[in-house]
Short mmCIF file of the C-alpha atoms (twelve columns), coordinates in Angstrom:
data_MODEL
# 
_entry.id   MODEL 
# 
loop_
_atom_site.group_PDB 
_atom_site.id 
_atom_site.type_symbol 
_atom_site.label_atom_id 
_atom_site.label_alt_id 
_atom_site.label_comp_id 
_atom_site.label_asym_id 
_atom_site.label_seq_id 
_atom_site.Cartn_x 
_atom_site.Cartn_y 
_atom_site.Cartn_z 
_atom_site.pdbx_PDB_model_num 
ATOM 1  C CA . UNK A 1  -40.139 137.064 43.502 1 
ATOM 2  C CA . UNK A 2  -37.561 134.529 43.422 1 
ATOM 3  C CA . UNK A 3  -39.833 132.286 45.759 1 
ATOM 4  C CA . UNK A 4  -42.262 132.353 43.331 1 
ATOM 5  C CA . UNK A 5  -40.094 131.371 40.589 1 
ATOM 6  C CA . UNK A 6  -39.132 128.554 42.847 1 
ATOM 7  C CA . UNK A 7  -42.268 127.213 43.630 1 
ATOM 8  C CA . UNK A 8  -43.460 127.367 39.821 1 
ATOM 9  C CA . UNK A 9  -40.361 126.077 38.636 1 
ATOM 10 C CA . UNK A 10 -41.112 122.933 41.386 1 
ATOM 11 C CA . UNK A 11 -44.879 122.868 40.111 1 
ATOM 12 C CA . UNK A 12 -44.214 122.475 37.129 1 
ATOM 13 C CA . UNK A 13 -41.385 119.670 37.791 1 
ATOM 14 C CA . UNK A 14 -43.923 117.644 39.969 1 
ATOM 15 C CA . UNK A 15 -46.277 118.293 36.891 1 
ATOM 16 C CA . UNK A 16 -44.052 116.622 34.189 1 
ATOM 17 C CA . UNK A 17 -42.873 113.900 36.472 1 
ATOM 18 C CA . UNK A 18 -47.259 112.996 37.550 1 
ATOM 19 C CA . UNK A 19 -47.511 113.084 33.801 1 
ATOM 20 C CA . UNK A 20 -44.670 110.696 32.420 1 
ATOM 21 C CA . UNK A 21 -45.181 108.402 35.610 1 
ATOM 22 C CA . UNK A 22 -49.223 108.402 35.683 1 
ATOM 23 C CA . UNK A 23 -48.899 107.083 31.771 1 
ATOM 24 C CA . UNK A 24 -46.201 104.366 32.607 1 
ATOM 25 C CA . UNK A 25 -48.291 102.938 35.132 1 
ATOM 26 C CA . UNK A 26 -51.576 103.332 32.763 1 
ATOM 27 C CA . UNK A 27 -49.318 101.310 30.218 1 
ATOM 28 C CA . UNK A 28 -48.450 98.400  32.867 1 
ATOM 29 C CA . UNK A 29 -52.172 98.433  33.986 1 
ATOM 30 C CA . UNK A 30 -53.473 97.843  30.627 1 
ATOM 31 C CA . UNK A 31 -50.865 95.255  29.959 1 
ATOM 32 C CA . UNK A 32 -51.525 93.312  33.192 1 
ATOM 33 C CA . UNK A 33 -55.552 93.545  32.768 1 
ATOM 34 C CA . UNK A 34 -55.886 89.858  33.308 1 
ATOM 35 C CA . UNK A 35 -52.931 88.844  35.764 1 
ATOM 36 C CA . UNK A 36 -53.192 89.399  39.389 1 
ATOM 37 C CA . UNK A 37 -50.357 92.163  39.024 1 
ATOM 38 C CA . UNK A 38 -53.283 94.711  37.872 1 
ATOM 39 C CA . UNK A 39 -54.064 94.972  41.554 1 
ATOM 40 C CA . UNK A 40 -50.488 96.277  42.386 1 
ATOM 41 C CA . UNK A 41 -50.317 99.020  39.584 1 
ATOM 42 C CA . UNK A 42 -54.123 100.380 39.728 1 
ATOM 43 C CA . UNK A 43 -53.151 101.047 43.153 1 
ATOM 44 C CA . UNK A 44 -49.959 102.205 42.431 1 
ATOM 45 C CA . UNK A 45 -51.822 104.749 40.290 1 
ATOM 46 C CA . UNK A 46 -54.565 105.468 42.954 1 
ATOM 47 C CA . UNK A 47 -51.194 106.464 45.186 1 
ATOM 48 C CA . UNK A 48 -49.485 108.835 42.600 1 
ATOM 49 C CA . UNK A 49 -53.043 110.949 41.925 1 
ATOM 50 C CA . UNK A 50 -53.060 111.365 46.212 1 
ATOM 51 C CA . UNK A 51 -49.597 111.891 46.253 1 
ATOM 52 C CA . UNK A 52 -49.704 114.706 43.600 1 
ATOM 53 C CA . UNK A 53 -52.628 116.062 44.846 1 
ATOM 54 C CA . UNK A 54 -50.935 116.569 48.782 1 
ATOM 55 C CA . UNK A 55 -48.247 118.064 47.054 1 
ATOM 56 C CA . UNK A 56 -49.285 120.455 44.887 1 
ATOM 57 C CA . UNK A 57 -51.559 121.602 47.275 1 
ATOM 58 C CA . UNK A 58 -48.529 122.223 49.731 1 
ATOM 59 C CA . UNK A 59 -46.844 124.171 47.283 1 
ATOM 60 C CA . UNK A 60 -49.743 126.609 46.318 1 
ATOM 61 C CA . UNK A 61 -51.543 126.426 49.390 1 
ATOM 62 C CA . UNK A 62 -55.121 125.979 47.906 1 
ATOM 63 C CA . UNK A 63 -57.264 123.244 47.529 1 
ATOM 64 C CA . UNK A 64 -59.315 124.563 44.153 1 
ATOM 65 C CA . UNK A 65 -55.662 125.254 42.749 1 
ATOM 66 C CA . UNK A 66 -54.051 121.859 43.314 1 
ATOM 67 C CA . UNK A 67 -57.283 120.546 42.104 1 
ATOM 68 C CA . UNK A 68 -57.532 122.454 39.005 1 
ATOM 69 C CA . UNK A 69 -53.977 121.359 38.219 1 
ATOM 70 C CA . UNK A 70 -54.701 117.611 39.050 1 
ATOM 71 C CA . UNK A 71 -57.588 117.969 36.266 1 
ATOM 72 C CA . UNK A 72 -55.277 119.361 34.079 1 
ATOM 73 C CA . UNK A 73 -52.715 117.049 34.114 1 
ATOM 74 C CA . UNK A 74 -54.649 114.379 34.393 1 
ATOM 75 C CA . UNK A 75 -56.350 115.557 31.111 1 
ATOM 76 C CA . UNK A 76 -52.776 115.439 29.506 1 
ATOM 77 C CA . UNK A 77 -52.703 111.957 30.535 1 
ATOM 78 C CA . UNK A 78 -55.405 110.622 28.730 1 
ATOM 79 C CA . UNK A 79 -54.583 112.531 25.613 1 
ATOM 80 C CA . UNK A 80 -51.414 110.972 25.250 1 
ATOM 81 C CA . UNK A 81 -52.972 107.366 26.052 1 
ATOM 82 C CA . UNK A 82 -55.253 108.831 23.444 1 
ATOM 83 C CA . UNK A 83 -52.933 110.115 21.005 1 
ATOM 84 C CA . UNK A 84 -49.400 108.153 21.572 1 
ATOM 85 C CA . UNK A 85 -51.493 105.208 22.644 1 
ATOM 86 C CA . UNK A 86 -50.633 102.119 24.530 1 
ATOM 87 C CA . UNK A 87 -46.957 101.118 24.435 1 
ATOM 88 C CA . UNK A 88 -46.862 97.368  23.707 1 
ATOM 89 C CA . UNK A 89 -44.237 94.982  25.602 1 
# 
């Protein structure tokens, strides 16, 4: 039981921290559209959703899990760059 707890409690950890990192770096991406430094963050981004992915999918041991999660934060994601918007510099 307290395993399980645990792992949740991690889950949910490497959930917020996708999240709040996953919009920074859609932020910087947006903001560096037309400079050469797009390159660096869209494939900083690309990193973080594999990254995530591996992760989560270590921690609950199933692919269609980690991938419904992934969706779901992801989702998140582009309702706050929906809803907060883009943070100007």
């Amino acid at each position: 039981m307290k395993k399980t707890a645990l792992k949740c409690l991690e889950i949910g950890i490497e959930s917020v921290n996708y999240i709040i990192i996953d919009y920074a770096l859609s932020n910087m991406t947006m903001m560096f559209q037309s400079n050469p430094l797009f390159i660096l963050f869209f494939a900083s981004k690309v990193w973080l959703i594999g990254y995530y992915w591996r992760r989560i999918r270590d921690l609950t041991g199933s692919r269609i899990l980690s991938a419904a999660l992934l969706i779901a934060c992801f989702a998140i994601h582009i309702g706050m760059l929906y809803w907060i918007g883009r943070e100007a510099a």
